[in-house]
C-alpha positions as CSV (number, residue, x, y, z in Angstrom):
1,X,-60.5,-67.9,104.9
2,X,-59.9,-70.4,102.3
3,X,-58.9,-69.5,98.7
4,X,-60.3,-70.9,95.7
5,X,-58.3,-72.7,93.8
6,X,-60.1,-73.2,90.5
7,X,-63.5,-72.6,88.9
8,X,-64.5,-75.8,89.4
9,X,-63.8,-76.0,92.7
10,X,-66.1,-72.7,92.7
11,X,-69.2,-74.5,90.4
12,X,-68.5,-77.3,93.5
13,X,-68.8,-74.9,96.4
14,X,-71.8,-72.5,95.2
15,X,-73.9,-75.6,94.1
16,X,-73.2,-77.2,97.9
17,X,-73.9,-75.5,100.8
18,X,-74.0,-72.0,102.3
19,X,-71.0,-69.9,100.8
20,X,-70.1,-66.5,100.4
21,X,-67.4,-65.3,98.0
22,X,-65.1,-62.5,98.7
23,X,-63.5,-61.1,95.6
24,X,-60.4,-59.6,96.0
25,X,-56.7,-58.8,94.6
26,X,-53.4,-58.2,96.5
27,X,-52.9,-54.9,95.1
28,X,-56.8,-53.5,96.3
29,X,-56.0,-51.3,99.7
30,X,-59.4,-51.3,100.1
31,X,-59.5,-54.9,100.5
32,X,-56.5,-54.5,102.7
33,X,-58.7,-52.8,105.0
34,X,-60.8,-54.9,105.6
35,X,-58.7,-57.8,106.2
36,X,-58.6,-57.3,109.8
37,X,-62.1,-57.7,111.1
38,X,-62.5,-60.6,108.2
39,X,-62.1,-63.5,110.9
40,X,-64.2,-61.8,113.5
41,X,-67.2,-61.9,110.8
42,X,-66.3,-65.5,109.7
43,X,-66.7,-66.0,113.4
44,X,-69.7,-64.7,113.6
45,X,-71.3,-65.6,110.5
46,X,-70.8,-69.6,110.9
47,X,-73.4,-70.7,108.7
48,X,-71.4,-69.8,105.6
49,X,-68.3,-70.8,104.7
50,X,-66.0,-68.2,103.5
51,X,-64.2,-68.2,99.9
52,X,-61.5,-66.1,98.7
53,X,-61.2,-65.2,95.2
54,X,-58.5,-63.2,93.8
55,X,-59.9,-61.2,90.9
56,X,-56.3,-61.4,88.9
57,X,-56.5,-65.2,88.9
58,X,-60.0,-65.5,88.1
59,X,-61.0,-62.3,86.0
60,X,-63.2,-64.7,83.7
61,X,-65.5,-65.6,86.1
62,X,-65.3,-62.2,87.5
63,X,-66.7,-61.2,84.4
64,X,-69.1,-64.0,84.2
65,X,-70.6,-62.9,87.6
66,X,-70.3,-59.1,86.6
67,X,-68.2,-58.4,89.1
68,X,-66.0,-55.0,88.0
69,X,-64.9,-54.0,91.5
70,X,-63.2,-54.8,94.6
71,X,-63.9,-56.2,97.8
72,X,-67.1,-57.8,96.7
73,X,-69.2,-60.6,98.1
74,X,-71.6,-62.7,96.3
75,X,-73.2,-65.6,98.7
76,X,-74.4,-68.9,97.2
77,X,-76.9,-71.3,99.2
78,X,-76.9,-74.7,97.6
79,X,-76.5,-73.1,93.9
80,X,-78.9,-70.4,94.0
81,X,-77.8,-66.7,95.0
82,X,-78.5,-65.4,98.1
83,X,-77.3,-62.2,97.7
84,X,-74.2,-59.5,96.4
85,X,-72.6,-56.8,97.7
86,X,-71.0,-56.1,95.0
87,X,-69.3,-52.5,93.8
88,X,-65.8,-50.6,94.2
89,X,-66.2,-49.0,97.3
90,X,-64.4,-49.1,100.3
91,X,-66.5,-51.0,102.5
92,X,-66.8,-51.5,106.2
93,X,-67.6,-53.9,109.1
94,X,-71.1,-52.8,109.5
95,X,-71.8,-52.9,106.0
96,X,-70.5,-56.3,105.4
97,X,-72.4,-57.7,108.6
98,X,-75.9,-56.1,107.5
99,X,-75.2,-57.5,104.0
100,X,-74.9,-60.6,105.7
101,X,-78.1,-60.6,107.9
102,X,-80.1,-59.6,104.3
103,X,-79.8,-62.8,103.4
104,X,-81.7,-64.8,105.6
């Protein structure tokens, strides 16, 4: 998975393609958890292109996009939003995967 490395490389990316954006921190264990089956749903999910963001280095947009907790995922299809999953809880493959199939 890719990280972002500034917010305009983010304005870039959600304006130009099929993204989703998973924002995360290296201190979340919940985000720890679900690092594992991350490549397995990148995998599958081909369409998109998967972002990191770590919430630390980008707070201000995380506050711009109202996102207060961690793992989240917003996806972005050629600037419009598709879609979030956004909220503090732990969450899990399943859940990710069905968020992902909403979208389309």
């Amino acid at each position: 998975m890719k990280k972002l490395e500034s917010v305009e490389q983010f304005e870039t990316l959600k304006n130009n393609g099929k993204h989703i954006f998973l924002f995360t921190a290296g201190w979340c264990p919940d985000c720890r958890m679900i690092e594992p089956v991350l490549p397995e749903i990148e995998n599958e999910y081909q369409e998109y292109t998967f972002i990191s963001v770590d919430r630390d280095e980008f707070i201000d947009l995380c506050i711009e996009l109202d996102v207060f907790g961690i793992p989240s995922f917003i996806a972005f299809g050629d600037g419009k939003e598709l879609g979030r999953f956004v909220s503090k809880n732990r969450k899990t493959q399943q859940e990710i995967e069905s968020f992902i199939e909403s979208l389309s």
